[in-house]
N, C-alpha and C positions, 0 to 999 in steps of 0.2 A: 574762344569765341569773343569773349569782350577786349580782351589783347587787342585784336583785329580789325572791333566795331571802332574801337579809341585811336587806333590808327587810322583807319578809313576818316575817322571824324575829323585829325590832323589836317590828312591829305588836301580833306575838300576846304575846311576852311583856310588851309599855305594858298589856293588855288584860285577861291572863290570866293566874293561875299556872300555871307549869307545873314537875310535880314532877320529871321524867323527860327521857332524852333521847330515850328511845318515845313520850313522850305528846306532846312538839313535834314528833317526825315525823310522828305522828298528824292533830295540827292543822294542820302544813305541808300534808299529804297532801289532808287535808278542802279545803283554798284551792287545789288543783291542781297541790301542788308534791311532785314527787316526788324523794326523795334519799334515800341510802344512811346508814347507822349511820356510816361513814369523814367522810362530806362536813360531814354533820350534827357532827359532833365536830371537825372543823377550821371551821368556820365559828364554833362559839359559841367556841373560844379566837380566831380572828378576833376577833371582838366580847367578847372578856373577859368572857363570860358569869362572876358568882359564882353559887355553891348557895347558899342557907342555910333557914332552920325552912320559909319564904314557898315555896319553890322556886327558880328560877334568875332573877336578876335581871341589868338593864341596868347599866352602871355612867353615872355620868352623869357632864358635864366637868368638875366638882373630883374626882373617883375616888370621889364616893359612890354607893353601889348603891341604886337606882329600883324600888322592890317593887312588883308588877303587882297590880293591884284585878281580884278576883274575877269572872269573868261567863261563862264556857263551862268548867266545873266536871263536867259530866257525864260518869260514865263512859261508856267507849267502846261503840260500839252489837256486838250480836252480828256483824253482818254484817262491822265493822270489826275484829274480835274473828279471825272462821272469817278472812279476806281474811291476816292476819297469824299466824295458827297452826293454820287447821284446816289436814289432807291428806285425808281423805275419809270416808266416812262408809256406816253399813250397817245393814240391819233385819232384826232376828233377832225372831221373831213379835211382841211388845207392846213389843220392846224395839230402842232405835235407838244404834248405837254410833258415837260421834265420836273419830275419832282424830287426836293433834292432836301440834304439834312437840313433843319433848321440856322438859316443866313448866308447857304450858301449857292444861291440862286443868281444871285449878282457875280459872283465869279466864275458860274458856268457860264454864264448866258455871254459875258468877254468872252470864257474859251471857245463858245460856239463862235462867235460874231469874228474872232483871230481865223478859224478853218475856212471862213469864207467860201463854203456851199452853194453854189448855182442854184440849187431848190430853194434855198432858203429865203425870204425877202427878208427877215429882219429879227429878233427877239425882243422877250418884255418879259425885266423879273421882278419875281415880290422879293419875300424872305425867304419862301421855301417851296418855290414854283415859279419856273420860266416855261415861258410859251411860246413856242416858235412857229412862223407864220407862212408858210409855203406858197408858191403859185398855185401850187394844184394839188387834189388829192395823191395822185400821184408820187409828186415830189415830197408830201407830207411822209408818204410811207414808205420810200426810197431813207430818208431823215429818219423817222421812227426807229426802221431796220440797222441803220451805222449805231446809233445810240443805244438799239436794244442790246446789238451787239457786245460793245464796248463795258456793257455795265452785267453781260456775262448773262445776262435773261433769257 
């Protein structure tokens, strides 16, 4: 299993930048690999992961660092978004309220406003609550239902 997690982690950084040690668990996750923020940070000092401007590169056998060529660059989808910081969510007549872990309200409320929703006219986030603003009650709870959805409720 870690044989395979350490290759996978290869793979994606020969492949991809990645800037974060969220956005490789992210891509781990996408390939069917699931690991913790602990495992994930003992594996890339395993593999001498460096950071630098590129993101996190391989080092290759004279100790030079291997920069990954661009190609899965998208940010993370809503549902990968709510799956990692939503906790639930509620509709208050036009208006649908996501509540989300502490700081991560600001990065839902992009991944809402990227789906680009016809029901939706627009969002507003704090730190750990976006509020999303419907035409109509309706649409509010069309929204509500994708979101309750998604976060498995």
């Amino acid at each position: 299993m870690k044989t395979e997690r350490l290759n996978v982690i290869r793979e994606v950084l020969t492949r991809t930048p990645v800037a974060s040690q969220d956005e490789l668990r992210r891509k781990l996750r996408r390939r069917g690999i699931h690991v913790t923020q602990a495992t994930l940070s003992r594996d890339m000092h395993e593999l001498r992961l460096s950071k630098g401007p590129s993101g996190y590169a391989l080092p290759n056998g004279n100790g030079v660092v291997m920069v990954a060529a661009a190609e899965d660059d998208a940010p993370p989808s809503l549902a990968e978004m709510l799956e990692s910081l939503g906790l639930r969510v509620r509709r208050a007549m036009n208006q649908v309220v996501v509540r989300t872990a502490m700081g991560g309200a600001q990065p839902v409320a992009a991944a809402l406003d990227r789906e680009g929703w016809a029901e939706m006219v627009g969002t507003i986030a704090g730190d750990d609550t976006v509020l999303v603003i419907c035409a109509d009650p309706k649409s509010a709870g069309e929204v509500e239902s994708r979101i309750r959805a998604m976060l498995g409720a």
